[in-house]
N, C-alpha and C positions, 0 to 999 in steps of 0.2 A: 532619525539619526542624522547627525552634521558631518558632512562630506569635504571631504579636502584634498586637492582641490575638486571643484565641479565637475571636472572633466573624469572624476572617478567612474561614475557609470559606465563610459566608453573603456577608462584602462581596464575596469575590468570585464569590461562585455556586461552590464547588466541590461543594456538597452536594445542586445542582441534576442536576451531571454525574455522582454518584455514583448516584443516581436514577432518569438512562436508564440507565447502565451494570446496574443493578437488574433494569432491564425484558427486556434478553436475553438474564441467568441462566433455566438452567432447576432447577438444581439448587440444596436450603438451603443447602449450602458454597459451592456461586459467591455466592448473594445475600447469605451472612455475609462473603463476604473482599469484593465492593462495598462493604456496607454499611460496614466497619471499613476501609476501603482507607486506607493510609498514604502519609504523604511522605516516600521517602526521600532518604541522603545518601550513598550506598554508587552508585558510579560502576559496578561490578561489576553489583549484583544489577540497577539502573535498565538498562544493559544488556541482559540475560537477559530483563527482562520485556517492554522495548521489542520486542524480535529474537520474543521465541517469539510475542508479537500481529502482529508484519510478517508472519512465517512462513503462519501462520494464514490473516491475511489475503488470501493468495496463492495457498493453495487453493481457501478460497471464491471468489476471483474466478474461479480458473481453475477451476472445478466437480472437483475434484479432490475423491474421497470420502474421509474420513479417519472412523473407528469409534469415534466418543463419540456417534452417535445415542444409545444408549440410557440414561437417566438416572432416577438410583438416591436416593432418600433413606433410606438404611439409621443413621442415626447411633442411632436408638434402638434399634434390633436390634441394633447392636454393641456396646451397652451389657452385653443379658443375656447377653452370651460369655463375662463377664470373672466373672458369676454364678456360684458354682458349684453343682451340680444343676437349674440353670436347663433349660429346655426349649423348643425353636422347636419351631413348627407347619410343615408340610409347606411353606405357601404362602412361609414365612418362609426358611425352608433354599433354597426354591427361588431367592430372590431371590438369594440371594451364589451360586448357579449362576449367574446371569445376570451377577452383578457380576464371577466370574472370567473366563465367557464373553468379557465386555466386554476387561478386560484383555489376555485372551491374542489378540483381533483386534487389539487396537496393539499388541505384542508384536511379531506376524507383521508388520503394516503398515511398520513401521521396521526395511525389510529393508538393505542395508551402504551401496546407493543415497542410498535415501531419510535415515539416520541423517546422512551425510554433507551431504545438502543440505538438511536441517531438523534441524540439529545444536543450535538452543537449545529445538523442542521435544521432543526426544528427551531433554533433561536432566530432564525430568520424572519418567521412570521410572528415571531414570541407577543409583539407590541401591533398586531393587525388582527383585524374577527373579518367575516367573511358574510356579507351582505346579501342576502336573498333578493332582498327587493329592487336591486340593480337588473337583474338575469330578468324579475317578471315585469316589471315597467316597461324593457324593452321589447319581449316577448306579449306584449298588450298592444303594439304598433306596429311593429316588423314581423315578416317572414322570414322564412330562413336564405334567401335569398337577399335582403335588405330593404326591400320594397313592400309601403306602406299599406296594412291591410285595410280592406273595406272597411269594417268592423270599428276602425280606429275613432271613429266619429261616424254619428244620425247622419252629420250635412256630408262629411264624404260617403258617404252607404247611399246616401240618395242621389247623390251628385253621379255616381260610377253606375247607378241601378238606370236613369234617366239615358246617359251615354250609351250605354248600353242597348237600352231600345231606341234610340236616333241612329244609332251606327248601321243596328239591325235592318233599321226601316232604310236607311242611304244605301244601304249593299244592296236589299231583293232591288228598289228602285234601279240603281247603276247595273244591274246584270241585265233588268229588262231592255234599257237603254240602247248595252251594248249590243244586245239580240239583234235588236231590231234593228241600228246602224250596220251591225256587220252581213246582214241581208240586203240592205241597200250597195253596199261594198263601198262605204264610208271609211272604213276603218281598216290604219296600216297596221295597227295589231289588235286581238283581242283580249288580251289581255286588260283588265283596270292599271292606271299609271297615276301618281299621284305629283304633283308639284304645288310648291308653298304649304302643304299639310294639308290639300285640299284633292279632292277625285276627281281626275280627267280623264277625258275620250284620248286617244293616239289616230288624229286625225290623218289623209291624204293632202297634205298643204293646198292641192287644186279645190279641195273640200270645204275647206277650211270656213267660208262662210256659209254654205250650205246647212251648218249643225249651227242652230242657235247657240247663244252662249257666251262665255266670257273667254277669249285669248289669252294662256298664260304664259306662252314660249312657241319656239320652235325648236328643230333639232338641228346639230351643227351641220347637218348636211341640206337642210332644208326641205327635207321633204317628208317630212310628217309633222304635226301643228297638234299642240297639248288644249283642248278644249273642254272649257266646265261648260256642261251643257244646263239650257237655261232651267230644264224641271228641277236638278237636285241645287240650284244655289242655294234656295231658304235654308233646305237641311243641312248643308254642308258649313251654313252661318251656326243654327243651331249647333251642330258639333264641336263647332271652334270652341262656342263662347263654353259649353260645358268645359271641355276639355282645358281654359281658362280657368274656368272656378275649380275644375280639382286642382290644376298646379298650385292655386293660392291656398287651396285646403291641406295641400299637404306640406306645402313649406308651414302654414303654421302650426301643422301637428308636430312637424320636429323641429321648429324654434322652440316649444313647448317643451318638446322632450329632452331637449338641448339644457334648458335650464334646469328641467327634475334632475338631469343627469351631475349638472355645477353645483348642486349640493353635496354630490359622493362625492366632489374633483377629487379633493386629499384622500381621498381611500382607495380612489383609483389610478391617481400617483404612486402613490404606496404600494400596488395591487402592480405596478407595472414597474418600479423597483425591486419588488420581491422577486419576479421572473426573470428582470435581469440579472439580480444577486447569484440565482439559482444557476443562472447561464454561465455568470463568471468562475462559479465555485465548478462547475463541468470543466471550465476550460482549464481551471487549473488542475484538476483531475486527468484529466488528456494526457498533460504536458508530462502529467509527475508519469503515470503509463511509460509515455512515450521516452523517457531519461533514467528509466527505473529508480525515480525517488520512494521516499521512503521516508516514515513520522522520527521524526529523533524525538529525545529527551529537550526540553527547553529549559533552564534557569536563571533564575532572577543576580545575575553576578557575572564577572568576569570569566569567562574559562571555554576553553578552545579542547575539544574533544570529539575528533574525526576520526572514525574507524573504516577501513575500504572507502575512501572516499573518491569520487571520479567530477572531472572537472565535466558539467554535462555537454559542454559543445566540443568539445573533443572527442568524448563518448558515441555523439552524433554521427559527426565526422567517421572519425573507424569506422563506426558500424555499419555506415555506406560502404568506405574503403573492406570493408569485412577484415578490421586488422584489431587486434587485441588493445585494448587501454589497460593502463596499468594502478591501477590505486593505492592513493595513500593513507599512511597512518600517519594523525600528530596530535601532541596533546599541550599543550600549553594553560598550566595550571598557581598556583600562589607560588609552588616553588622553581619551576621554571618557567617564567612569563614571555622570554624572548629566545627566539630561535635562528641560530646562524646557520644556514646551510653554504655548503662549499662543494666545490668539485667541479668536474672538466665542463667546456662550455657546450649546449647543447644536450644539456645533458636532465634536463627537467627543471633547472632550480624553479626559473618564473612562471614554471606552466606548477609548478605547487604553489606558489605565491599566491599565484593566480583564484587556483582552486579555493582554498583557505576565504579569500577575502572574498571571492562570489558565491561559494555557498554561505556564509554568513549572513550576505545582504540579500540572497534568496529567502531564511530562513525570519529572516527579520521582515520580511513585506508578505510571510505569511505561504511560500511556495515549498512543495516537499522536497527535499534535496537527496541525487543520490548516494547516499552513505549509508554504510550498516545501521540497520535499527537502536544498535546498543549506543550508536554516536550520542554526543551532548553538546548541547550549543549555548555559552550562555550569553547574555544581552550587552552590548557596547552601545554607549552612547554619541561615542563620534568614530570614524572608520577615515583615517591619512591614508595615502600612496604616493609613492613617486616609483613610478617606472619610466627607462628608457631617456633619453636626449630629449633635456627637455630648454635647450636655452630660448633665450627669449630675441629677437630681431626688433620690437618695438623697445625693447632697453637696452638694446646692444650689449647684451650680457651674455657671457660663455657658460658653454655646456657647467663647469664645475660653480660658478659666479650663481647661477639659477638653484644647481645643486643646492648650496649653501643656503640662500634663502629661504626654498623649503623647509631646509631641516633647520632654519632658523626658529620655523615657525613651528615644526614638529615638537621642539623642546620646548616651548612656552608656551604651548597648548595640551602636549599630551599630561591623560592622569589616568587611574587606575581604571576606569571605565574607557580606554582607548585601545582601537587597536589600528595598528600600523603595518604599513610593505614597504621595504627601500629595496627596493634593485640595485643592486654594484654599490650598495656602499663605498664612499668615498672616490669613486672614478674620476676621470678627467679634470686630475690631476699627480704631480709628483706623487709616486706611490710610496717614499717615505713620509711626504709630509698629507698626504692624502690617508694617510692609512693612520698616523696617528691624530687627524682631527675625525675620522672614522672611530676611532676607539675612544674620542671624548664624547660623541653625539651616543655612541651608545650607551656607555657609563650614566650620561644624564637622562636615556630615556629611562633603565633601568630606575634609576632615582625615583622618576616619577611616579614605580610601578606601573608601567604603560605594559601591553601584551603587542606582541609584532614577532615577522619574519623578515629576516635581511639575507642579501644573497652577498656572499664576497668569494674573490680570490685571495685579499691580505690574510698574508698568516698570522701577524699580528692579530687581528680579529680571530683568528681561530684558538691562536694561545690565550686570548684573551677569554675567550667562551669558557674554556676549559678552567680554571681559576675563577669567575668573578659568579660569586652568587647569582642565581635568578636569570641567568644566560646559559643557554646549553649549545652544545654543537651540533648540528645536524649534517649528515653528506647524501651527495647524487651514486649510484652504485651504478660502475662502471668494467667492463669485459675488458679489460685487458691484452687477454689472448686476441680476443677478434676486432679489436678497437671498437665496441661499439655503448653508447649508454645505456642500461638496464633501466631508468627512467624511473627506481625503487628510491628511495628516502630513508639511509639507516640512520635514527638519530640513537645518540652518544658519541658521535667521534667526526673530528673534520673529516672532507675528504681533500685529495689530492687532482693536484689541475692536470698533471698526467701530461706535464707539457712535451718533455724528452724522450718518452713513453713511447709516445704519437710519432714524434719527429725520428724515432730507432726503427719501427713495425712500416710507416711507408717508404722505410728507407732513403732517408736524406743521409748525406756523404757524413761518413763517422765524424772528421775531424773537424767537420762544422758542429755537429754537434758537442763536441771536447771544446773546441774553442767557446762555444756558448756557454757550457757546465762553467768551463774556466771563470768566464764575466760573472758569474753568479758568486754572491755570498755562499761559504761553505756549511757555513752553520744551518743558513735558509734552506739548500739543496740537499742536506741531511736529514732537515725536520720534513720535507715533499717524500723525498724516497722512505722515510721513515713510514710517513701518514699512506705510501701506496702500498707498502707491504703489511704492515697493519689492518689495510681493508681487504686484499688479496684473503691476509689469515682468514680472518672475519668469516669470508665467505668461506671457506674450508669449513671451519669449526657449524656454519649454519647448515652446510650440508650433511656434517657429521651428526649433526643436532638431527637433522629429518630423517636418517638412518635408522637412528637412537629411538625417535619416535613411530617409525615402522615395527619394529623389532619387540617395541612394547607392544605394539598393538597388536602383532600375529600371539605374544605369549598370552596375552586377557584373552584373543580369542580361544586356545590354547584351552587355557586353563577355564573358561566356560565351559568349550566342549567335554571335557574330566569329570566337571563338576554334573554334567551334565548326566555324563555315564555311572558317575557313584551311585546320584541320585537314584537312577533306573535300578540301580544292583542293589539298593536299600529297598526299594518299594517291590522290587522279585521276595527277596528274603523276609519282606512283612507276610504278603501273599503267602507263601510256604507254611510262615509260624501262623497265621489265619485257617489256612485250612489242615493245619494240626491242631489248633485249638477246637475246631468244628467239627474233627473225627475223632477227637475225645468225648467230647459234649454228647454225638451220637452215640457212642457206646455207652455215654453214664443212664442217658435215653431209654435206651434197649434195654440196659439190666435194669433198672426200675421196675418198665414195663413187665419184664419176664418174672420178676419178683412182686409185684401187683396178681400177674396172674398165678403163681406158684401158690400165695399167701390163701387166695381166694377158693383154689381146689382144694388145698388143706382144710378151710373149713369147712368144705364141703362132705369131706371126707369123715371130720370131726360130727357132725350131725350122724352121719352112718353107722362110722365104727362104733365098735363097743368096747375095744383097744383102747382105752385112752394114752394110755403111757407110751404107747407107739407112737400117737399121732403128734404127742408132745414133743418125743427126742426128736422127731422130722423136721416140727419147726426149730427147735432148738440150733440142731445142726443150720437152716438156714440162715437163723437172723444172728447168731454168732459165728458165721462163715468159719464153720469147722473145715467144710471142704476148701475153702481159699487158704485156709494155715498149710494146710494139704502140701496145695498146690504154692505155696512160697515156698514151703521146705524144700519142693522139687529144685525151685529156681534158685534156692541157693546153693543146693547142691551143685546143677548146673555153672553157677559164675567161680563157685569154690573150686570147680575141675580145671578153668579156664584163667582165674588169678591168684596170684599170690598176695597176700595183705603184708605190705611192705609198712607200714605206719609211718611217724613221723612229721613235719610241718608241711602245711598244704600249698601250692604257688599256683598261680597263672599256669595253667599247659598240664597239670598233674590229672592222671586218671585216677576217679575216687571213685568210692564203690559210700552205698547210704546204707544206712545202718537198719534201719526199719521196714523199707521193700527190696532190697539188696540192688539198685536198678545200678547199674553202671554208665559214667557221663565222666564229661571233660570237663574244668577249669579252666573257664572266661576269664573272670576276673573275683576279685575281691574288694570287699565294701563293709569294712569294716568287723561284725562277729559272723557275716552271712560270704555266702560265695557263690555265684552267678555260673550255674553247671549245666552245660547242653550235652539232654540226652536226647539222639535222633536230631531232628528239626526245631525241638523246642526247648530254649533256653528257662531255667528256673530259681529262683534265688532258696538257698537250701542252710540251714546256721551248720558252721564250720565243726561244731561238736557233734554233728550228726553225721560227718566224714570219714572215712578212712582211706589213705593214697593205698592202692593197689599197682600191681604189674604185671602182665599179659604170661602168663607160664611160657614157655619155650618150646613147643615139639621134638622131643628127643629122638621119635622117628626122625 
């Protein structure tokens, strides 16, 4: 992204955020790709680095272990790879043990699972494999300590095997030594003392020639004298000169190793940018933690789409102070691409300004910014500001003389991929003639379709919002009653600068105030008192609105709970007709049964008697339920003593009697030639012609 001017980073604090982002690097390469962090224009790469910081972010919340604990600053060790006859020290070699160690556990960690559901940061190593024989080369030479094993070479194996028994043999000799000198009372300690790399006596300086031998010192007080005694000089020559041929044995084992190692250099480059990458994409995870950022939407176009958005170092701020931040909303899109905000000073306009233009250029270098998720950020390719007094002392040019420059440059650079900040449009100057080269600079950014935020007090500018395509008004929302700024963003309508307002609530002398109303254009101090009672309503009508939106929400709960209880009273009344259906079923049960075994004694009966024509009318009577006609004659007797058969058309609520078992039930409803009649618990659909409305006799007792 092209910046204008350079000093943008500072007006807008970006180089503030590149600073914490600093702090939880732990690696030089994390804190050089902070410090040089770019803005880019690539829809693609902003992308990738968005996704692999969310990714991130999502194990540390969910304590998910991911293996870039361990961090490496090898850039100058990889430097002497590319040396040749160069030479690493054991502790050095060990370190790119540890640096492929690192590798090859994310290797393993990004198993087919994990590659798939953290698939932007898996692209880190997308274009690296992961070298085995790095890890056993060095492990064939070194211990885990750094120091060269015997093993590493025949000639060191013999060299170390040889020292070994010289040493052995110099010790039993020099303890006999010491025996015996310290029985003579030769010696001011008995302990063995070494100087030049060689074993001496700790002679009595009166001594001193007495112990054959070679003189290596004295002590600063003079009275003890360091003596190689003459039996172990052979051996103690012997040991040098070993302990000579291992030094050169082992410096050439790791110049050796030093150049196996200059063949991986690039992989181990590679191997040691990947961990830094790892380290940065942490740190930017931190940061977004720490700011409560969040993944937006990104598109390939112009469009300004900030939902709860928080400017993050103010957020910081409070959250130390433990004071509320207030977030905004703004959307600036094809039909409204520029936005005027107005209203009293102090009152938020530049700290939204603000916000706007640094989450943008957070979101463009790839950092999560805190705003709702539902936000949308689309891509600009160049990003103006001018905030604040900016003249210049090397041109001796005034505050408004610099202005003008700027926005000289603002109009024959901005286009539709632009977006722009002017603070105090048109200030510092005549505010008639300030206000209307103010309304010419905006006119031609709009021209250019450029996107931007301008802060003014000219009301021009704000008549101007209100009327000109592709500009809207936006205001600062401000308490009136208690003077104080709300620090809210209502966009659709100017606000008011609240000048008189202020100057009536601290109480300055009325007829100062009248004498200033007076100096005022009347038309201009109509359209002010207009725009503050206007947003006073405003705020009524939004509190009436959140009333409104209580009031729904107790009735849905309301009407859930109803719904809730119908439910319950339809599933009682299933139950009910359930187990009336199940103690009908039972009795159809029972008389079967009863009629199975009735059927069964009759034949029995039938084999016996000699009556046949008895045994016939018995089953007769059964299987033509003579006794059931019987017993219906009874019951209709019974209903005939209790109703009158009124006849007539049948309705919803009528008591009807059936024609066929006489049963007596209610009218449900009707469905066309049939009619839905609950007799007891159990509703029935029964044809209308098989009806009669009946009515309850009267008791004349």
């Amino acid at each position: 992204m092209k910046l204008y001017p350079e000093s943008a980073y500072f007006q807008l604090e970006f180089d503030k955020i590149k600073g914490l982002l600093a702090v939880w690097c732990q690696t030089d390469h994390a804190r050089n790709k902070a410090d040089t962090l770019r803005i880019h224009t690539s829809k693609e790469y902003i992308d990738v680095e968005l996704r692999q910081t969310h990714e991130f972010r999502q194990l540390l919340q969910s304590n998910i272990y991911f293996p870039n604990d361990y961090t490496l600053n090898l850039a100058k060790v990889l430097k002497l790879l590319s040396i040749p006859g160069a030479m690493l020290s054991g502790e050095e070699v060990l370190q790119f043990r540890k640096l492929a160690e690192s590798i090859g556990k994310i290797f393993r960690w990004f198993d087919a699972e994990r590659r798939s559901a953290y698939y932007s940061l898996a692209k880190v190593i997308e274009h690296v494999h992961y070298e085995k024989a790095i890890i056993t080369m060095i492990d064939e030479v070194l211990d885990d300590y750094g120091q060269v094993k015997d093993n590493a070479s025949s000639e060191l194996k013999e060299i170390r095997f040889n020292l070994y028994r010289k040493r052995h043999e110099l010790r039993r000799l020099f303890d006999k030594i010491v025996t015996r000198m310290n029985k003579q009372g030769f010696l001011a300690e008995i302990e063995e003392s070494f100087m030049n790399g060689r074993r001496v006596l700790a002679v009595f300086a009166e001594q001193k020639r007495t112990v054959k031998g070679i003189l290596h010192g004295e002590s600063e007080s003079r009275k003890t004298a360091f003596v190689e005694p003459e039996e172990t000089i052979d051996l103690n020559n012997q040991v040098n000169e070993l302990e000579h041929e291992e030094r050169r044995e082992v410096y050439r084992i790791l110049r050796e190793l030093t150049a196996k190692l200059s063949i991986h250099g690039d992989l181990l480059s590679a191997y040691h940018s990947v961990v830094g990458d790892y380290d940065f994409i942490r740190a930017k995870s931190k940061l977004a933690i720490e700011i409560r950022g969040e993944f937006p939407a990104v598109t390939d176009r112009s469009l300004v789409h900030l939902v709860e958005a928080y400017h993050p170092l103010l957020y910081l701020y409070n959250q130390k102070a433990n004071k509320p931040t207030i977030p905004v909303t703004v959307t600036l899109d094809d039909t409204q691409r520029i936005l005027v905000i107005s209203g009293p000073n102090a009152g938020g306009k530049t700290v939204t300004l603000k916000t706007v233009g640094l989450l943008q250029m957070m979101v463009q270098s790839g950092l999560l910014v805190p705003v709702h998720p539902s936000s949308q950020f689309g891509i600009f390719k160049q990003l103006m500001i001018h905030i604040g007094d900016t003249q210049s002392l090397e041109f001796e040019l005034s505050t408004y003389s610099s202005h003008l420059i700027h926005m000289k440059y603002f109009m024959e650079s901005a286009n539709g991929r632009t977006l722009f900040f002017i603070d105090e449009l048109g200030s510092g100057s005549d505010p008639n003639l300030g206000g209307a080269f103010a309304e010419v600079i905006l006119q031609e950014l709009a021209k250019k379709n450029a996107f931007g935020i301008v802060t003014t007090h000219y009301l021009n500018l704000k008549v101007m919002a209100g009327k000109t395509p592709g500009i809207i008004n936006g205001a600062m929302g401000f308490d009136e009653k208690n003077l104080r700024p709300l620090y809210q963003l209502i966009v659709g309508k100017p606000g008011s600068s609240y000048t008189f307002s202020i100057a009536e609530r601290i109480g300055l002398d009325g007829s100062l105030i009248k004498r200033a109303k007076d100096l005022v254009d009347q038309d201009q101090f109509r359209l002010d008192k207009l725009l503050n009672r206007t947003e006073q309503d405003l705020k009524d009508l939004e509190k009436k609105e959140l009333e409104l939106h209580q009031l729904m929400r107790e009735n849905e709960k309301l009407k859930k709970e109803m719904q809730h209880v119908m439910n319950k009273e339809r599933h009682l009344q299933h139950v009910e007709i359930l187990k009336e259906q199940n103690r009908i079923s039972e009795e159809k049960i029972s008389y079967l049964k009863d009629m199975e075994r009735r059927l069964k004694q009759m034949l029995i009966e039938w084999r016996k008697e000699d009556d046949k024509v008895k045994v016939i009318k018995q089953m007769e009577a059964l299987l033509f339920k003579k006794n059931e006609k019987k017993s219906l004659n009874k019951m209709q007797k019974k209903i005939d003593s209790r109703f009158d058969e009124i006849g007539g058309e049948i309705k919803p609520g009528d008591t009807v009697k059936m024609k066929r078992n006489h049963q007596v039930g209610q009218v449900i409803e009707l469905r066309g030639k049939r009619a839905v009649v609950k007799i007891g618990l159990l509703p029935m659909q029964v044809e209308i012609k098989d009806l009669i409305v009946v009515k309850e006799k009267v008791n004349e007792e």
